[in-house]
matplotlib code that plots the C-alpha trace (Angstrom):
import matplotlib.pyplot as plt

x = [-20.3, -21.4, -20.6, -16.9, -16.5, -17.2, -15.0, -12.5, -13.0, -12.8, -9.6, -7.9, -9.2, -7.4, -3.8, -4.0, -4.9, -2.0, 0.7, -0.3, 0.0, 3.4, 4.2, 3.6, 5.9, 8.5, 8.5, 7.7, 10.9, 13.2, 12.2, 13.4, 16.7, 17.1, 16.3, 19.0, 21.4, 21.0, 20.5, 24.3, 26.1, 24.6, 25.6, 29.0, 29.5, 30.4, 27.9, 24.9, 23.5, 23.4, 21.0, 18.6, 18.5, 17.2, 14.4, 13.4, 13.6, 11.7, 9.9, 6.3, 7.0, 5.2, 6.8, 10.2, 8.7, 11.4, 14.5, 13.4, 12.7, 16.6, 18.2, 16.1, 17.5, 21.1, 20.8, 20.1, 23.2, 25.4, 23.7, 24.2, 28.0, 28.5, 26.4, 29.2, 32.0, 30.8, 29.8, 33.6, 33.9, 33.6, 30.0, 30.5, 27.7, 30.6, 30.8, 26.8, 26.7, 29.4, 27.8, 24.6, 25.9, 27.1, 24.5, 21.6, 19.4, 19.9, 20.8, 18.1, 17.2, 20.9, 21.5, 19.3, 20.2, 23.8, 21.9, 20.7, 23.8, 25.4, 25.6, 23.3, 24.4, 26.7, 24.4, 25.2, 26.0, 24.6, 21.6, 20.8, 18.8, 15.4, 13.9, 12.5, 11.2, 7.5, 7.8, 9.8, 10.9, 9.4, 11.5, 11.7, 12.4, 15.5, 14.9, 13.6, 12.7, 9.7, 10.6, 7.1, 7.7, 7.9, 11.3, 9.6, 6.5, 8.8, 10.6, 7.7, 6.3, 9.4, 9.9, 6.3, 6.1, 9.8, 8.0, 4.6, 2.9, 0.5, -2.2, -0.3, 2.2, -0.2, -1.3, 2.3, 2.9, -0.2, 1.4, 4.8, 3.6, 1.4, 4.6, 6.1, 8.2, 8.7, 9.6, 6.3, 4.1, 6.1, 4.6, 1.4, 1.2, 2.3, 0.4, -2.7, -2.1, -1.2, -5.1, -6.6, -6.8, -5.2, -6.7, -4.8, -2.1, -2.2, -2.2, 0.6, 2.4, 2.5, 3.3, 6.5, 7.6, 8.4, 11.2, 12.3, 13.4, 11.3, 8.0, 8.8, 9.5, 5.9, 4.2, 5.8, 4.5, 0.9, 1.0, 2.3, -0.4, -3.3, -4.2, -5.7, -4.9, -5.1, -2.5, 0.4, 3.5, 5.5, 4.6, 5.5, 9.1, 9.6, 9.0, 11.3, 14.1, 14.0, 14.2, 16.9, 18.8, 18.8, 20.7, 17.5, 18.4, 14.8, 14.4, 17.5, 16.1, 12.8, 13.7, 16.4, 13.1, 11.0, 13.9, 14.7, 10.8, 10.3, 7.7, 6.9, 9.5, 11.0, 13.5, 16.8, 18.9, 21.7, 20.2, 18.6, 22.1, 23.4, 20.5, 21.2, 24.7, 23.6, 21.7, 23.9, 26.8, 24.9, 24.2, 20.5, 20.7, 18.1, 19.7, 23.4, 21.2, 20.0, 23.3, 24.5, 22.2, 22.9, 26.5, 25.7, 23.6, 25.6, 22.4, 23.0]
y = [-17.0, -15.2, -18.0, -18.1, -14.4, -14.1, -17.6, -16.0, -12.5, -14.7, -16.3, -12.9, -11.7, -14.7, -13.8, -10.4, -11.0, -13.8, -11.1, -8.4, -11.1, -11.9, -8.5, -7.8, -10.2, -9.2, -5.7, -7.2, -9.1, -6.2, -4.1, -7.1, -7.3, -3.8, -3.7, -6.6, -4.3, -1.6, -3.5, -5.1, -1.5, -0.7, -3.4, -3.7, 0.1, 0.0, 2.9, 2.4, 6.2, 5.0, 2.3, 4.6, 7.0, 4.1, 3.5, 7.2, 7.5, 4.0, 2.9, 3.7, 1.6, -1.3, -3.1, -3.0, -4.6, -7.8, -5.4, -2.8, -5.8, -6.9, -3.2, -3.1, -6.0, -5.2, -2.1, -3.5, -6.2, -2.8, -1.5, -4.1, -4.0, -0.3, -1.4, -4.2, -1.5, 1.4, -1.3, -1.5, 2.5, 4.7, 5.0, 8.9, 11.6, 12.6, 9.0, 9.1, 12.0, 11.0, 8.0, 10.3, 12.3, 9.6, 7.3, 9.1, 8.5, 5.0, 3.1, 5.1, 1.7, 1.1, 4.5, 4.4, 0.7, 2.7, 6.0, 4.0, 2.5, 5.8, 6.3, 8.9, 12.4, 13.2, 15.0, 18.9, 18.5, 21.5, 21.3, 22.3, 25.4, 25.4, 26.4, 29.7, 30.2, 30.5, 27.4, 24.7, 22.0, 18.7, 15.3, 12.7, 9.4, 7.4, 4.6, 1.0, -2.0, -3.7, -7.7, -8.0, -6.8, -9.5, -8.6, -10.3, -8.9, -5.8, -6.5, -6.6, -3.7, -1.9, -3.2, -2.8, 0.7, 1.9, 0.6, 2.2, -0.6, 0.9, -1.1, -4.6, -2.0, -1.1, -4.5, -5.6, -2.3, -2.9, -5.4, -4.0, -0.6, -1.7, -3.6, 0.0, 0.3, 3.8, 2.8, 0.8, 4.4, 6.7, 4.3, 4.0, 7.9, 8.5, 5.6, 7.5, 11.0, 10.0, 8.8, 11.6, 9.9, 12.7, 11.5, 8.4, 9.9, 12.3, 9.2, 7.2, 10.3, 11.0, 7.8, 7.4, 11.1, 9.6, 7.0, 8.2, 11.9, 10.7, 10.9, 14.4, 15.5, 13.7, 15.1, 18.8, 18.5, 17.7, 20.7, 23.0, 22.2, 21.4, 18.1, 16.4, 19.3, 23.1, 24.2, 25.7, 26.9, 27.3, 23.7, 22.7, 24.4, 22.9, 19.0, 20.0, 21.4, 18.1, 16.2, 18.4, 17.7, 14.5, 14.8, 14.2, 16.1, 17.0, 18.6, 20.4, 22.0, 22.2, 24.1, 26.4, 27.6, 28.5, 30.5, 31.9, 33.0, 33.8, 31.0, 30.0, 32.1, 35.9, 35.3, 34.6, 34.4, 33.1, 30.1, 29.7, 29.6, 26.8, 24.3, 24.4, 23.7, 20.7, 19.5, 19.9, 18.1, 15.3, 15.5, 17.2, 19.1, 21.7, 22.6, 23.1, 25.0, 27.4, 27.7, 28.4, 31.4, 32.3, 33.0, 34.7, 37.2, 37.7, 36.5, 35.1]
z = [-41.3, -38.1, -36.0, -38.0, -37.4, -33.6, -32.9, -35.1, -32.5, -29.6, -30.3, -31.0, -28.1, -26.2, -28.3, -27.4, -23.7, -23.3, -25.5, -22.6, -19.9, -21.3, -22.2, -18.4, -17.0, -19.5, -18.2, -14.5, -14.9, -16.2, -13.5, -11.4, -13.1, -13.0, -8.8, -8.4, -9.7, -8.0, -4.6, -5.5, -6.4, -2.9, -0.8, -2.7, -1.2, 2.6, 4.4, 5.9, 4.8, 1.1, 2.1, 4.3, 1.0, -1.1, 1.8, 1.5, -2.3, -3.2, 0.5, -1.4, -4.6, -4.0, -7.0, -4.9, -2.0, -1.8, -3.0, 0.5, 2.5, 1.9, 2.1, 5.7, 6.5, 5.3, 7.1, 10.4, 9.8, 9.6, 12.6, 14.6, 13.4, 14.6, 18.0, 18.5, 17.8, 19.9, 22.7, 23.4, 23.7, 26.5, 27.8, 27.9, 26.0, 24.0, 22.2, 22.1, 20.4, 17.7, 17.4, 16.7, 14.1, 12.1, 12.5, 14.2, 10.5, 10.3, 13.7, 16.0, 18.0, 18.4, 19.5, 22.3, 23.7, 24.0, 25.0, 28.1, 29.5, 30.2, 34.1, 35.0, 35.9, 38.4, 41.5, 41.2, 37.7, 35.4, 34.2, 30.7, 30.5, 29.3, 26.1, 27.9, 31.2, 29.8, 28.8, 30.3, 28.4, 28.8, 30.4, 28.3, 30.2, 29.3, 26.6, 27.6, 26.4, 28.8, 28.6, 27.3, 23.5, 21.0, 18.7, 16.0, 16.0, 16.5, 13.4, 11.3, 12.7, 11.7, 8.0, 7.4, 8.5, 6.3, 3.2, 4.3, 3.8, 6.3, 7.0, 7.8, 10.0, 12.0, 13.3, 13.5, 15.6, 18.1, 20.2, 21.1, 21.0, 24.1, 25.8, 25.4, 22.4, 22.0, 18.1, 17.7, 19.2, 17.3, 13.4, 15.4, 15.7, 12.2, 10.6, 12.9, 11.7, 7.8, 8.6, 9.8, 13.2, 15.1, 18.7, 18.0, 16.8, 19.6, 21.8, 20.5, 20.0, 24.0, 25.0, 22.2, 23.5, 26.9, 25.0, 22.3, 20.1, 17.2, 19.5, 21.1, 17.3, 16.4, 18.9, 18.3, 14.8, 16.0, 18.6, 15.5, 13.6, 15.9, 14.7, 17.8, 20.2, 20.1, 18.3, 20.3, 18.5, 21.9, 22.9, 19.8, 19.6, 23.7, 21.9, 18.8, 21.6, 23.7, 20.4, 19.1, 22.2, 21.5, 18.5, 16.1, 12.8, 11.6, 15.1, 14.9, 12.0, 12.2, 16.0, 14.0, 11.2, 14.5, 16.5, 12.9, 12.2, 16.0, 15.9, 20.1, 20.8, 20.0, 17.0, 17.8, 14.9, 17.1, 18.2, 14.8, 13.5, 15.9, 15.5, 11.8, 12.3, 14.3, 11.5, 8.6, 10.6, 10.6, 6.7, 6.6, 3.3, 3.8, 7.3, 4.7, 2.5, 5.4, 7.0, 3.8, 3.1, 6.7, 6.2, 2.8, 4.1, 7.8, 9.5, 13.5]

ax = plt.figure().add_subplot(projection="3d")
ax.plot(x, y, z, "-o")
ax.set_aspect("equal")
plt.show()
């Protein structure tokens, strides 16, 4: 009877494993009919901003891995379409910057292959002032790609890093980051930082600020909160200024909350006011939401 009872046990056991297991795909696969939907309401739609939303909303949901794999993918086939359509246009800042504030949260590596073939500065031409005169802002050298980077590796290093799959990112970034791909440092510093690693990030962060606006923002954040450095709120606001410049929306912001809070800098409400309109033309809510309030109370 004993022997009965615990081969009777056993084979329950075995049911109820195999329901769970089947129970678990079930649900597996109506999450996956679920993601296909959404993933063809969004590509039936015609704007790239749509797609970048979906990568911020879902990039840490591991269980989406193939659906962000194709939106990153669809969104650089839109990129590249805008690339081909602006590469016809005037090489003036004006079209640069109306290319960044319509695409400047989606199509960064397009923007700066057009960023560099505008012809350099006319000699005499006006400078643009400083942040202060205590402390000058910092050049940022003009995008490049050294003929050493592998666009593959590249790729991955990209794809891996907008679904924060981390750890594979950052062996996928190594390579090109060392053939200087400002986009490569800039994951490398983050990846670093998100880590704890704040030498490294420190590192990567440096080396990406000299190509790109996302490493002078990176590296502004790690001088504002003295991860890997002493922390320096006027070195900080110089990196969010040059970034800003750029037409990075975060910066914009992020440099409109210092001037506003008189953080590196005396407040100046004025300024505080014209960052944030920089950043809510190009869509950043919180900067809308500030601007807003601005205007309510008569602020700058």
């Amino acid at each position: 009877m004993l022997a009965r009872s615990a081969e009777l046990l056993s084979k329950t056991g075995e049911l109820i494993s195999q329901q769970a297991q089947s129970l678990g795909n079930w649900g597996a696969s109506q999450n996956n009919a679920q993601y296909d939907r959404e993933l063809a309401q969004l590509f039936d739609q015609p704007y790239i901003a749509p797609l970048t939303h979906y990568l911020d909303q879902h990039g840490s949901d591991a269980s989406r891995a193939e659906h962000l794999r194709q939106v990153v993918e669809e969104r650089q086939r839109r990129c590249q379409r805008v690339a081909s359509r602006y590469a016809e246009r005037d090489k003036t800042p004006a079209t640069l910057q109306q290319m960044r504030a319509s695409y400047g949260d989606s199509c960064q590596e397009q923007i700066e292959q057009f960023a560099a073939l505008l012809p350099p500065a006319r000699p005499g031409a006006t400078p643009r002032p400083a942040v202060n005169s205590a402390q000058p802002r910092p050049r940022v050298a003009p995008p490049a790609v050294s003929p050493g980077i592998d666009r593959q590796q590249a790729n991955d290093c990209y794809l891996l890093f907008t679904i924060k799959n981390y750890s594979q990112a950052r062996d996928a970034c190594l390579g090109p980051a060392a053939a200087g791909d400002g986009k490569a440092q800039y994951n490398l510093s983050v990846i670093a930082s998100s880590l704890g690693n704040y030498p490294e990030a420190l590192h990567w962060a440096r080396r990406a600020a000299e190509r790109s606006p996302d490493g002078c923002y990176q590296l502004g954040e790690l001088y504002l909160r003295g991860q890997g450095i002493e922390q320096n709120p006027a070195s900080a606001l110089s990196w969010f200024e040059q970034a800003a410049e750029q037409g990075l929306a975060r910066a914009q912001y992020q440099s409109a909350r210092m001037h506003q809070h008189g953080q590196g800098a005396a407040p100046n409400p004025s300024k505080a006011r014209q960052r944030f309109e920089q950043a809510a033309r190009q869509g950043h809510r919180d900067a809308q939401l500030a601007l807003g309030l601005l205007y309510l109370h008569g602020e700058g």
